[in-house]
Structures are given as C-alpha cells and as structure tokens.
C-alpha positions as CSV (number, residue, x, y, z in Angstrom):
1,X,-42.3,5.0,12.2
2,X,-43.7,8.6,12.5
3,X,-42.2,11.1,10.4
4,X,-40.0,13.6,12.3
5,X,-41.8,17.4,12.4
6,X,-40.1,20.0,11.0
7,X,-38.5,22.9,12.8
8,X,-42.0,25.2,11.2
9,X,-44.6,22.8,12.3
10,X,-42.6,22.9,16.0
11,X,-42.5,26.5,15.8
12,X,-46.3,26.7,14.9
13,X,-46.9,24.0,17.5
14,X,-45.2,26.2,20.3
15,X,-47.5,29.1,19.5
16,X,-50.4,26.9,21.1
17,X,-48.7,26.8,24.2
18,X,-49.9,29.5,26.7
19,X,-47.8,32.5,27.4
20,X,-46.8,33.0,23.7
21,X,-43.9,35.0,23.5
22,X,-42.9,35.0,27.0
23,X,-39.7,34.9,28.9
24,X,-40.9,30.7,28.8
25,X,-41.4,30.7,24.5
26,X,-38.5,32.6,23.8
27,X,-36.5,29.6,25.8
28,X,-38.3,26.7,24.3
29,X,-37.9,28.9,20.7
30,X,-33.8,28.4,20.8
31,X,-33.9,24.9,22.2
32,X,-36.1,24.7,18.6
33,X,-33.2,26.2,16.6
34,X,-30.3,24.8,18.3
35,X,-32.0,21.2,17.3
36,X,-32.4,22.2,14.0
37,X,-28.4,22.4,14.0
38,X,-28.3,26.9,13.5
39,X,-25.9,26.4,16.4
40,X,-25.8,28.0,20.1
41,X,-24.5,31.4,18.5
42,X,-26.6,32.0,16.0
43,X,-29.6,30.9,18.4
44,X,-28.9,33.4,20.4
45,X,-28.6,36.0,18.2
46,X,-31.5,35.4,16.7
47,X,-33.1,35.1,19.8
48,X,-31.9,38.7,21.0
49,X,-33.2,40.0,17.8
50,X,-36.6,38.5,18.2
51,X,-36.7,40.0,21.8
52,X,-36.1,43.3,20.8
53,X,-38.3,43.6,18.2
54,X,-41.1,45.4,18.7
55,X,-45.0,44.4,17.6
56,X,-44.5,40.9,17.4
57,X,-48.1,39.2,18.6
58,X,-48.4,36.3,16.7
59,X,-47.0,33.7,15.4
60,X,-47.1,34.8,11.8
61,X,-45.7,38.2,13.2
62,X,-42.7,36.2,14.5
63,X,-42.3,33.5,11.6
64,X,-41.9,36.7,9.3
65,X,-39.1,38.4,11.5
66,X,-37.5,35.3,11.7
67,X,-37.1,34.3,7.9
68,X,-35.9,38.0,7.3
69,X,-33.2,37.5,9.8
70,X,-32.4,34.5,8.5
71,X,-32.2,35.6,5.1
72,X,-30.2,38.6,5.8
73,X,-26.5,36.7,6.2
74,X,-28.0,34.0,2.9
75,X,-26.7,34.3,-0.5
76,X,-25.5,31.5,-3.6
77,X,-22.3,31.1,-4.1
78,X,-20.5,31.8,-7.5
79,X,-17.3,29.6,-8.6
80,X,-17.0,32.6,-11.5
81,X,-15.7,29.8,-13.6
82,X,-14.3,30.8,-17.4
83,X,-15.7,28.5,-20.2
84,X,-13.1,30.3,-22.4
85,X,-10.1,29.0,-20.3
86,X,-9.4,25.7,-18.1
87,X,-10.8,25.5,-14.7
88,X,-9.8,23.4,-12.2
89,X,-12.1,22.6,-9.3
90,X,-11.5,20.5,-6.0
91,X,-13.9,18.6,-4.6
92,X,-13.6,18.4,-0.6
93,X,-15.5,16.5,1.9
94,X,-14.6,13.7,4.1
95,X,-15.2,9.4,3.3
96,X,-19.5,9.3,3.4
97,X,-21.0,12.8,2.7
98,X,-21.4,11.7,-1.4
99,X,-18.4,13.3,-2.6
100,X,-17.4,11.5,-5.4
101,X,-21.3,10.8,-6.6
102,X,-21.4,14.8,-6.0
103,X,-18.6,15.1,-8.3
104,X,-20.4,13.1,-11.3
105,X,-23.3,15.5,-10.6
106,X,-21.7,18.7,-11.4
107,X,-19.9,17.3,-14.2
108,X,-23.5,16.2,-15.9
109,X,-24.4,19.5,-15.2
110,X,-21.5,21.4,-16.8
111,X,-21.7,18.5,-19.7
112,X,-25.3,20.2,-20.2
113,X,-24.1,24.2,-19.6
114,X,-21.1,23.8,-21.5
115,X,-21.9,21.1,-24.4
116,X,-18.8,20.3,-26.5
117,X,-16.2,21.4,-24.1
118,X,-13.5,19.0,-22.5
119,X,-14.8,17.9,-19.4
120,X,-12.1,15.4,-17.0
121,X,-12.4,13.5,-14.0
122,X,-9.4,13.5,-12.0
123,X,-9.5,10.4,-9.3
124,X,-7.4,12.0,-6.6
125,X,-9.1,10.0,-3.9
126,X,-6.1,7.4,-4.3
127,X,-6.8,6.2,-0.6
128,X,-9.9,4.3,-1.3
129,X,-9.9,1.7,-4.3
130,X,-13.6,2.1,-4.5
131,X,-13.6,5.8,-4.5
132,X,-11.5,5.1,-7.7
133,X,-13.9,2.4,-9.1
134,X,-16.8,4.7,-8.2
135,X,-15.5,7.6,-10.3
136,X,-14.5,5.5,-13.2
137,X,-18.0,4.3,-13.1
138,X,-19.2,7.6,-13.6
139,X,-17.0,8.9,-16.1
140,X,-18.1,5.7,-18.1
141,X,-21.6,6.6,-18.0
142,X,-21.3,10.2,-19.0
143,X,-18.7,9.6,-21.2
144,X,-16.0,11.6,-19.9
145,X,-12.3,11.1,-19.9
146,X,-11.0,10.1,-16.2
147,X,-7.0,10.2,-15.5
148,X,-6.2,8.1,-12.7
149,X,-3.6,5.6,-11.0
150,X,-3.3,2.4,-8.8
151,X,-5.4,2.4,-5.2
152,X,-2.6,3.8,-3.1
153,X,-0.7,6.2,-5.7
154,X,0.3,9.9,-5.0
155,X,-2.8,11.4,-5.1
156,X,-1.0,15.3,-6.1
157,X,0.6,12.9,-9.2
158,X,-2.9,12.3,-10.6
159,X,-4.1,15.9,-10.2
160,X,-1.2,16.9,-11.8
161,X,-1.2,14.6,-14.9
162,X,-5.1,15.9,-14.7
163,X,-4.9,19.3,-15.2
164,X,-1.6,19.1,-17.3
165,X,-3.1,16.6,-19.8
166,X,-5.8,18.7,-19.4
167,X,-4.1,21.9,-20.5
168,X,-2.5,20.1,-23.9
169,X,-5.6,19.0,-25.0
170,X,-7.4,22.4,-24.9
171,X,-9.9,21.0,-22.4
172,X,-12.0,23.0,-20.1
173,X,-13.0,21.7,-16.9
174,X,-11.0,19.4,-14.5
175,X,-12.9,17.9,-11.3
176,X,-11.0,16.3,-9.4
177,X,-11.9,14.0,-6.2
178,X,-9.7,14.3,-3.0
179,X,-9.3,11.8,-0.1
180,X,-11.4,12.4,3.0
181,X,-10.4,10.2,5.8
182,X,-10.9,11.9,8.9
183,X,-9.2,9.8,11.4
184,X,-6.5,11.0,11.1
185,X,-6.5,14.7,10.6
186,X,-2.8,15.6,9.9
187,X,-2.0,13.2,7.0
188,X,-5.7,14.9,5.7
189,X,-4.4,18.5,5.6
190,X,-1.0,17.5,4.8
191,X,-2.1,15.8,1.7
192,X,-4.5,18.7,0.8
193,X,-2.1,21.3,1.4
194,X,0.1,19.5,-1.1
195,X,-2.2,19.1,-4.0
196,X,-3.4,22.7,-3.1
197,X,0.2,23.7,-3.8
198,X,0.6,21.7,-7.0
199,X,-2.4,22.7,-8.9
200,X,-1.2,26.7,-7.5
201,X,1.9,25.9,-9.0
202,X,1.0,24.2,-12.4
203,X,-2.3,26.6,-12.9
204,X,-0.5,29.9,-13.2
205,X,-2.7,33.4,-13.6
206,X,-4.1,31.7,-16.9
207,X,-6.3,29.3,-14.9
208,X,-9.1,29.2,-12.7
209,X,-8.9,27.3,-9.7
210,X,-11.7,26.6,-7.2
211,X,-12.5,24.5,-4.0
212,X,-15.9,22.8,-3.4
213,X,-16.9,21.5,0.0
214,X,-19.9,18.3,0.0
215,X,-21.0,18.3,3.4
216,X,-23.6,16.0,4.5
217,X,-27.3,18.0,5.4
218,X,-28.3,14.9,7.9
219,X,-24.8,15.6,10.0
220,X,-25.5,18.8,11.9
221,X,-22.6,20.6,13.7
222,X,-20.2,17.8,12.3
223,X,-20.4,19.6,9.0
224,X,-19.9,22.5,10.9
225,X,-16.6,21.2,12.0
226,X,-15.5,19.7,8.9
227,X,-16.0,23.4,7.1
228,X,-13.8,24.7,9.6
229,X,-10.9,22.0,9.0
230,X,-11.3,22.4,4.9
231,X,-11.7,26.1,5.0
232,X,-8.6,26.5,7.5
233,X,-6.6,24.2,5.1
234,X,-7.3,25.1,1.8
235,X,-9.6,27.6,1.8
236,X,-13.2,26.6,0.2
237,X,-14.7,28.4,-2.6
238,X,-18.5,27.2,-2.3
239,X,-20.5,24.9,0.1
240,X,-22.6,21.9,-1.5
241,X,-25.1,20.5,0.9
242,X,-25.5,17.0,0.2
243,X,-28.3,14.4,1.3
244,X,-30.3,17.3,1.4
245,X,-33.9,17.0,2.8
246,X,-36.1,19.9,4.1
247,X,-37.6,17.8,7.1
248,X,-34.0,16.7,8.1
249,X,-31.7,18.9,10.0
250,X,-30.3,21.6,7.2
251,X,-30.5,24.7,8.9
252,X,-26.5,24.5,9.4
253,X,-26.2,26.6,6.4
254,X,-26.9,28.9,8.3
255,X,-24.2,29.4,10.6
256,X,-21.9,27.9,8.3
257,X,-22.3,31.6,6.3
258,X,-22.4,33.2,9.4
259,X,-19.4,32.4,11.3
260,X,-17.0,31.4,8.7
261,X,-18.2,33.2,5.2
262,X,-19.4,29.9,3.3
263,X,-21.9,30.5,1.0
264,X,-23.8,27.1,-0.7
265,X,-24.2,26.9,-4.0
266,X,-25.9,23.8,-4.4
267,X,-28.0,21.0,-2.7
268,X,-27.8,17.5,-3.4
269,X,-31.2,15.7,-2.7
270,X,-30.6,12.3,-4.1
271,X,-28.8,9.6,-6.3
272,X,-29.4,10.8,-9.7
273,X,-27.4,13.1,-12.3
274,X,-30.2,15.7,-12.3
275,X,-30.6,15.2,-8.1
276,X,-28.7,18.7,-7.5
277,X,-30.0,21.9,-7.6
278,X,-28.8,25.4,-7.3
279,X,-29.3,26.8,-3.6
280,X,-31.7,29.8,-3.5
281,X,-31.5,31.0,-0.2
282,X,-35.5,32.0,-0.2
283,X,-36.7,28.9,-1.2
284,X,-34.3,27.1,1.1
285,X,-35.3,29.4,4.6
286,X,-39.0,28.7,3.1
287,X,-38.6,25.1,3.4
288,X,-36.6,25.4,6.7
289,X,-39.8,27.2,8.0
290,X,-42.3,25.1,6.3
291,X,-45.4,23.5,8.3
C-alpha cells in the first residue's frame, strides 16, 4: 500500500499545476487544508490571508506566509504544576484515544523530573474493568502506588480516597484516569462534573488541580468535537495529542487553539514510556508542512 502524501508534498505538488496562485489554486489550496482536518474556518481564514497578501510568487513565497500564520495562534501549554505542594491532574479523553497508556506516560515522565517524590495513580475509569487492569499494569511496572476499587464502583469515591490518601502521606502528584464512554453523553458529563466537584471540594486553595485532554491525532474533526464537550464540562487545562504522526492528519491543533483556546502540551507518538514529547509548535507546523 502506498504511503499517504503529506499535506507539504500536496502543497508542493499543486504549485506544478498551471495558473499558480489563481482564483483555481487558491480553491484547490483549502480543499488541501480542510483534508488535513484545520477545519472550514480556519481554511478560510487562512485563505483570506494568503489572498491579501501581497508579493507572493512562488511556492516557497507562500509556504513561508503560511507557516507564519499558522504559527501566530501556536503556543505549549503549561500545567504550572508545584513540586512543593500536591497536584492533582485529570486525565480526559473518551474509550480509544490511549488515555490510560497516556496516563503511565506522564507519570514516567514526572517519575524522571521529580525523582523521589510521591507519585499515585488513581483508577477513576471504574466503567471499564480493563481500563482498571490496564492502569494497575502500569503502576506495577513503574512502581507507583495505584488506589483503586471493583469494575463498576463510584468512580468520584476513588479520586477521592486518591487525593486524600494522597494528601496524608505527603505525596506529590495524583493522576487520575476518568471514564470516556461517549454513547452516552449525559451520564459522561454528569459523572465528570461530579468528580470535578469533589476534587474542587477536597483540594482547597493549598492544591493544584489541572485537566488533561488525550485526543486521538488520526481522528480529525472528532477530536474537535470531543474538546468542545470536555472543555464545556470541565474546563481542560492542556491538550495532549495522541497517536501522533506527522504524515497522518494532525493539523487539528490548529483550530483546536484557535476556536476554543487549547493549547497542546504534548504529543504521544507511540507505545512506550519515553513515546511522548513536549509539543513545540515550530517543529510541529514544520512537520505539518514537511515534503
């Protein structure tokens, strides 16, 4: 099977056509970045931008305007997370995108940042016995403490004994899974909303509390729509892009900062502990635009 072209070898492709930027390119140009999932609104935007800029002739002239624009709305996203107090941090995302693998990731990579401080797993995915299983798996291998309950059990119980076992042990970083079943939307947010509440509750001013959405990179605008849901529910702190591969469809980043403020802070691109890296928006619009 051929390997899929990239939205920059496309772009560079289209600049053979005759009538380079014509009425004709600039049309085949956002049919380019609508596939490559920056979404009908940004397209445009971008598009009007192009137009009206003057002195672009070639392609490298256009390739250039178009990573500044897309850089201009970019930026990493900082949890601002205290190693001198507990944090508590939610991991969001629905059954699929590698949420709970996700979750072991970032607590390697704290294990590593922070070495010696009280790292716990919290299984608040209740809804899924191997979401449990998964997690407990995890905390095995790095050797982290894990509280947890029976497949089925109140998911806001098991955050709370988390982050209160947590707090009476002097420990200094609870991540805790969530549940991410999508079909049916109400029991979702309702069940978020709750454990949002309890960990407001319980934390007080002396804690810092943060939200993580894994969103899947190969999923397009249905990551799109997922941010919206999580952000309108809970409110999301930082975006990590998961499954992340710069020939597959990531450029939803993009509008995902643009229309509703989410800024990534890390992209997943593969299986292992050390598979996640911090997102720097250059090197990310570079690959977006790479032949």
């Amino acid at each position: 099977m051929s390997k899929k072209k990239t939205l920059g070898t496309r772009l560079r492709e289209l600049f053979s056509l005759p009538g380079a930027l014509s009425d004709e390119f600039y049309e085949e140009l956002e049919d380019l970045l609508i596939e490559s999932d920056l979404g009908t609104q940004v397209t445009m935007e971008l598009s009007d931008h192009l137009r009206s800029t003057g002195g672009l002739k070639t392609k490298e002239d256009l390739i250039a305007a178009l990573k500044t624009e897309l850089l201009a709305n970019l930026e990493t996203a900082e949890l601002g997370l205290d190693r001198s107090r507990l944090n508590v941090v939610l991991v969001l995302g629905v059954n699929g995108v590698g949420k709970t693998t996700n979750l072991a990731k970032l607590a390697h990579r704290y294990q590593q940042e922070w070495p010696g401080e009280g790292i716990v797993l919290a299984a608040g995915d209740t809804f899924r016995a191997a979401a449990v299983e998964q997690l407990s798996l995890h905390g095995e291998r790095l050797g982290l403490r894990i509280v947890k309950q029976a497949t089925g059990s109140d998911a806001g119980a098991v955050i709370y004994d988390a982050v209160d076992s947590a707090r009476s042990r002097g420990d200094r970083l609870v991540l805790a899974d969530t549940a991410g079943r999508m079909h049916n939307r109400a029991n979702l947010v309702r069940e978020l909303e709750k454990i949002h509440g309890i960990i407001r509750r319980l934390a007080g001013d002396d804690v810092v509390y943060r939200k993580i959405l894994v969103v899947d990179g190969t999923t397009g605008q249905n990551a799109m729509q997922q941010a919206e849901l999580f952000h309108q529910a809970v409110g999301v702190d930082a975006v990590l892009l998961a499954k992340y591969d710069s020939t597959a469809r990531g450029g939803i980043l993009v509008p995902m900062h643009r229309r509703l403020g989410l800024a990534c802070g890390w992209l997943g691109t593969g299986e292992r502990y050390n598979d996640l890296h911090r997102f720097v928006p250059e090197d990310y619009v570079d690959e977006l635009l790479a032949p």
